[in-house]
C-alpha positions as MATLAB code, in Angstrom:
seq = 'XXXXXXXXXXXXXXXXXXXXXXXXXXXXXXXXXXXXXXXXXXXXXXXXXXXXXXXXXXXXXXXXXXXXXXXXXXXXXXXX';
ca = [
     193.829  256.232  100.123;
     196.454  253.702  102.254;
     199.949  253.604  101.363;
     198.964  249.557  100.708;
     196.865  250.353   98.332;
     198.561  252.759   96.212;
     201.353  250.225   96.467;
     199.127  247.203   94.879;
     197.399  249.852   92.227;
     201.310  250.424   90.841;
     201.681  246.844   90.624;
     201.656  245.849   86.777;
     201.317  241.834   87.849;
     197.841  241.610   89.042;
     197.438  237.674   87.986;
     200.438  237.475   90.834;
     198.900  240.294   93.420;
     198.562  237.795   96.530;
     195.108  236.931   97.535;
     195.177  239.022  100.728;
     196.303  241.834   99.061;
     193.334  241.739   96.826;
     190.902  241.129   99.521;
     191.498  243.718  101.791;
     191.592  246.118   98.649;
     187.295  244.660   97.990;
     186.820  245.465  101.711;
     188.876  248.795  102.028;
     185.987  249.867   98.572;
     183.221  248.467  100.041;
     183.748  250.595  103.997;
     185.581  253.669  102.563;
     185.668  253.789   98.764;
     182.066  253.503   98.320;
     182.567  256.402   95.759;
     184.702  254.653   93.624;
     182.725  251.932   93.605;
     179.960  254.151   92.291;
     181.851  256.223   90.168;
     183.819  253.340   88.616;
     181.473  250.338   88.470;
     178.130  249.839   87.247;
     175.256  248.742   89.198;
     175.919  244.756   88.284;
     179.751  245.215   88.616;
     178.850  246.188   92.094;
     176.484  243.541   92.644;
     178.936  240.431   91.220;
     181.668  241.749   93.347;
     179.680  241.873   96.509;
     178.671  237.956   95.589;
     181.895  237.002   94.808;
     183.278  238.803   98.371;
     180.829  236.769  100.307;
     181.079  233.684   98.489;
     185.112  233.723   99.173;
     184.857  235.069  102.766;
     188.161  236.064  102.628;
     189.805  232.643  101.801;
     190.992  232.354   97.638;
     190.103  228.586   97.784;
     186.339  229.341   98.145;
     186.305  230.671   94.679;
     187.475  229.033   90.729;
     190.181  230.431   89.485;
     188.235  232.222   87.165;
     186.340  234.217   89.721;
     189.359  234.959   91.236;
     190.422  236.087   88.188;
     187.233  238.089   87.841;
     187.190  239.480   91.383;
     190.606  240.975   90.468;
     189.450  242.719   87.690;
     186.767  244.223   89.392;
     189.047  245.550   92.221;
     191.606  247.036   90.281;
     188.723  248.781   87.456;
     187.192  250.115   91.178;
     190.303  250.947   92.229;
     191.467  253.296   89.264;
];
């Protein structure tokens, strides 16, 4: 796992983890932590975070804050 990411999963404040941070940590699970994503996430999970990833492309303004919100979740309960 990257040193960035072990950094962000020790990171208590996840309302305050910036956008990028979170992004690249849906993209890192999605090209190399594809067993997480199995092992952590159901089927759905996997599904609504894929959505959400394509419907922000990246950018944090593309989504409500409550996606956002929801995207994080589903990072970090992939993550750990």
């Amino acid at each position: 796992m990257p040193p960035w990411l072990l950094r962000l999963l020790r990171s208590a404040a996840w309302r305050r983890v910036r956008w990028d941070l979170v992004w690249k940590a849906a993209r890192w699970l999605y090209t190399r932590g594809r067993d997480r994503l199995e092992k952590n996430l159901t089927e759905k999970e996997r599904r609504e975070l894929f959505d959400l990833m394509r419907k922000s492309r990246g950018l944090a303004r593309n989504l409500t804050a409550k996606e956002r919100q929801r995207l994080r979740g589903l990072v970090r309960k992939a993550i750990t």
